[in-house]
N, C-alpha and C positions, 0 to 999 in steps of 0.2 A: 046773810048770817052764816050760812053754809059755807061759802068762801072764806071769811073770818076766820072760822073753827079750823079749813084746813089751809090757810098760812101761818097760824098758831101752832097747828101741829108738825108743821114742818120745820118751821123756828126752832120747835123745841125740839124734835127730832135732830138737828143739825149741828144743835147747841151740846147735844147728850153725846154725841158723836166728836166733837171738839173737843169736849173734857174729858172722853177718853184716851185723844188722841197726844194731849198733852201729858204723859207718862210718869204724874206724880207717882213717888216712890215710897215703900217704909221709908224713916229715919235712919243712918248709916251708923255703923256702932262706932265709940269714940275711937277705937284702937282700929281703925282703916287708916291702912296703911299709908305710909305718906311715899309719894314715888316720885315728885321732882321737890326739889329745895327752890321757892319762893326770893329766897334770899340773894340766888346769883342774880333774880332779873332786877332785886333792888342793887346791887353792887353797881352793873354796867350803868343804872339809869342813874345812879349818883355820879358815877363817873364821868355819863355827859354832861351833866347838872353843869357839876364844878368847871367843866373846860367850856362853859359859857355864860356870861352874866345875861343873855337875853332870854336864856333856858331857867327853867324853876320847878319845885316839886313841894306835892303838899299832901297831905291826909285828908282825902275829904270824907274817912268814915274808917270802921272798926268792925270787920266780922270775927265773933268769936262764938265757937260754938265747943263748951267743954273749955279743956285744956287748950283748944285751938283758937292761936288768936292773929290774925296776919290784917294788913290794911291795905284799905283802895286806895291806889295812888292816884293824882292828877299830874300829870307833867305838862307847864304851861311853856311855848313860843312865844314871844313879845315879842315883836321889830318892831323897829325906829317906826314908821308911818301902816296902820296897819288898814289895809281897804277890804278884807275877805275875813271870816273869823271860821273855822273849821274843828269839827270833833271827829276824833276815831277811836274807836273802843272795839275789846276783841277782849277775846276767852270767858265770853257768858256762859258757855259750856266748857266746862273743866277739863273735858275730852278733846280741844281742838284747841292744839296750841301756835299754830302757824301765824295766828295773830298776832300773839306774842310778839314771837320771832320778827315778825315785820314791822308793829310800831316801835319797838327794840331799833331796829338798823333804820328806819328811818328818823328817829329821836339822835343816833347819832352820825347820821348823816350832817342831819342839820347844823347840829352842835360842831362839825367840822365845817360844812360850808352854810351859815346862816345868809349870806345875799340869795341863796339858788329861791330863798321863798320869802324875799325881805318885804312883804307886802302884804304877808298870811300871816294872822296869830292862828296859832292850833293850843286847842286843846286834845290830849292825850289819856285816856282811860286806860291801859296795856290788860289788867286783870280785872274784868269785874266779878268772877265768882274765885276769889283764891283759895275755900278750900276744895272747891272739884278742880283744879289747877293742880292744886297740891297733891290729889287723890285721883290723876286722872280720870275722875269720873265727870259724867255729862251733869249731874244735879247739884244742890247744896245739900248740904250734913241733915238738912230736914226732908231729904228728898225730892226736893220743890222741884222744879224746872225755873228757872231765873227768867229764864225769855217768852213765859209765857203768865209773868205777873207783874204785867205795867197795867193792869186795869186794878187787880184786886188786893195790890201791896203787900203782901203776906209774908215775904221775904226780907233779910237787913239787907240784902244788895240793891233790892229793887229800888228800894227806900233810899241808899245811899245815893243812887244816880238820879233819882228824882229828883232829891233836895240839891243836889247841885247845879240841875240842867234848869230847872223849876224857874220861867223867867227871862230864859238865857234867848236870842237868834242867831242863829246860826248860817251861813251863804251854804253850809255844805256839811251831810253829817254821813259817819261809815261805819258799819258793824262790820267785823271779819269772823265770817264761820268758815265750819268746816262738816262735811258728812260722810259718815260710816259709811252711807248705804250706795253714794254716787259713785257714777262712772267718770264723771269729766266738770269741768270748771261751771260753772253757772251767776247768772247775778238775778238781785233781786230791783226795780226802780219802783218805788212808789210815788203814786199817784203826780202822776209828769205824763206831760204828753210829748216830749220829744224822745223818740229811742234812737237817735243818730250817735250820740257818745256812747252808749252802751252797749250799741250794734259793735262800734269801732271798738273797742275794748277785746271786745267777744272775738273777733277778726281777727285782733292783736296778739292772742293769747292763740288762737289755732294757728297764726303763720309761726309760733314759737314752734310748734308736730306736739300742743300737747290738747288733751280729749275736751270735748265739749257736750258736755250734759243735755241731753234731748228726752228723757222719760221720767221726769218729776212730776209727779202729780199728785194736789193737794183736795182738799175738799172743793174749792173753786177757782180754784189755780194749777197753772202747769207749765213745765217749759217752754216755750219757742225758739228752739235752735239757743239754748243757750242764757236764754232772759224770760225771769217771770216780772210781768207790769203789771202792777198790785195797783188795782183802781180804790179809790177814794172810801166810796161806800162799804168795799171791802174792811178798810179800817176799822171805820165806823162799827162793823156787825162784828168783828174782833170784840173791839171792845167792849157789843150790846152782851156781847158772850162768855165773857172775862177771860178772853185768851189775846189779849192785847202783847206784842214782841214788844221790845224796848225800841226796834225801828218804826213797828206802826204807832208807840206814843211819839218819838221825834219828829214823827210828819204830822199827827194832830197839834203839835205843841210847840216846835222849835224850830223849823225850816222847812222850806217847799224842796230843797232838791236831800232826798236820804236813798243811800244805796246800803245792800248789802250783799257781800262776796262770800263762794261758798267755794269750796274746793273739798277734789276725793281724797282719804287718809288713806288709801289704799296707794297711791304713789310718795314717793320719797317724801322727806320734810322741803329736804330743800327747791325740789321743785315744786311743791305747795308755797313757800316762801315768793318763789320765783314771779309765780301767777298776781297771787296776791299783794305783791308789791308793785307789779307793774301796773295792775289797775288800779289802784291805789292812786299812785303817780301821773297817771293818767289822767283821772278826774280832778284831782289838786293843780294838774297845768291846765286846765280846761276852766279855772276860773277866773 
């Protein structure tokens, strides 16, 4: 009984610790300021649309909060024969735009050379919180944190990517962060037991001379040279504690292999770009 009481009380201790760590905010006043225009990254993504008929784009959903009203885009791949079907999404946090940046140059990559991946359909998320996109900030207009409400939905983003992945499998899925606080590149691989592609990634990125994140440390996670391996159960207590990422629901729900790439915003955009693309490219040719 006495053991009961204190695994219960560490649970809950742990969990009280979680939900602090998760940085819900006040609500953001409607007149914050708007500091990037949304609308060049719909301009270039039309622009590859149209210079390929195997390229497509659609609305899978409507955030408006106020006067603000902007939409999640999906940008779909279709090739002729398709053996792998892939997802990558970036700017869950409205502070980290390198993702952007990168499913951007890889959406027109393709659309200029569609054989380089004639065997991959991708699907393409670029923004999924666009008004902290819009507001350079890390939360939505209600304060929420996006990435940490895939258990308890509370969000129109969370909601958006739900109903569209709700279903879906996936050979390969990828979130692209980015953080304030780090010194060097880092990746996340959930619940996989090979780290030989992600060791190789990690290698790839330090023979480039750029940093490699070694002092992350979570509630029960933390770096190794570069790679946090999110075991299974770990998920699991995520989401017994309603701090579920939108990657630990894509490993309970949509695919066995989910990665997710983090890069420091304390170096250039474009060598955040850099990184982030390469590893990117790296796990896409490794299918």
């Amino acid at each position: 009984m006495e053991r009961r009481i204190f695994l219960f009380l560490c649970v809950f201790g742990i969990s009280i610790l979680l939900a602090c760590a998760s940085g819900h905010q006040e609500p953001f006043p409607e007149s914050q300021e708007i500091i990037r225009d949304i609308g060049l990254v719909e301009e270039r993504l039309l622009a590859a649309v149209r210079s390929s008929d195997q390229l497509s784009i659609q609305t899978i959903g409507t955030v408006e909060y106020g006067t603000f009203k902007a939409p999640v885009w999906l940008v779909r791949f279709t090739p002729g024969i398709s053996r792998k079907r892939v997802l990558i999404n970036g700017c869950i946090h409205g502070n980290e735009p390198a993702g952007v940046e990168v499913i951007l140059k890889i959406i027109e990559m393709i659309a200029k050379n569609p054989l380089r991946y004639n065997a991959i359909s991708f699907d393409f998320i670029p923004i999924v919180n666009p008004w902290g996109y819009s507001c350079d900030i890390r939360f939505n207009r209600n304060g929420r944190d996006v990435n940490r409400d895939f258990a308890s939905f509370a969000s129109q983003e969370s909601v958006i990517v739900k109903r569209y992945v709700e279903g879906k499998r996936y050979d390969m899925m990828i979130d692209l962060h980015e953080d304030p606080d780090g010194k060097g590149f880092y990746m996340y691989q959930y619940a996989h037991s090979d780290t030989a592609l992600s060791r190789k990634i990690i290698e790839t990125v330090r023979g480039m001379n750029y940093p490699i994140e070694k002092d992350i440390n979570f509630i029960f996670l933390k770096t190794d040279d570069g790679l946090i391996d999110a075991p299974l159960w770990g998920l699991w207590y995520m989401w017994l504690t309603r701090q579920l990422s939108i990657t630990n629901y894509y490993r309970l729900n949509n695919s066995e292999l989910v990665y997710t790439f983090e890069t420091p915003t304390s170096l250039q955009l474009k060598d955040r770009v850099i990184m982030q693309t390469t590893a990117v490219t790296m796990l896409i040719e490794s299918l």
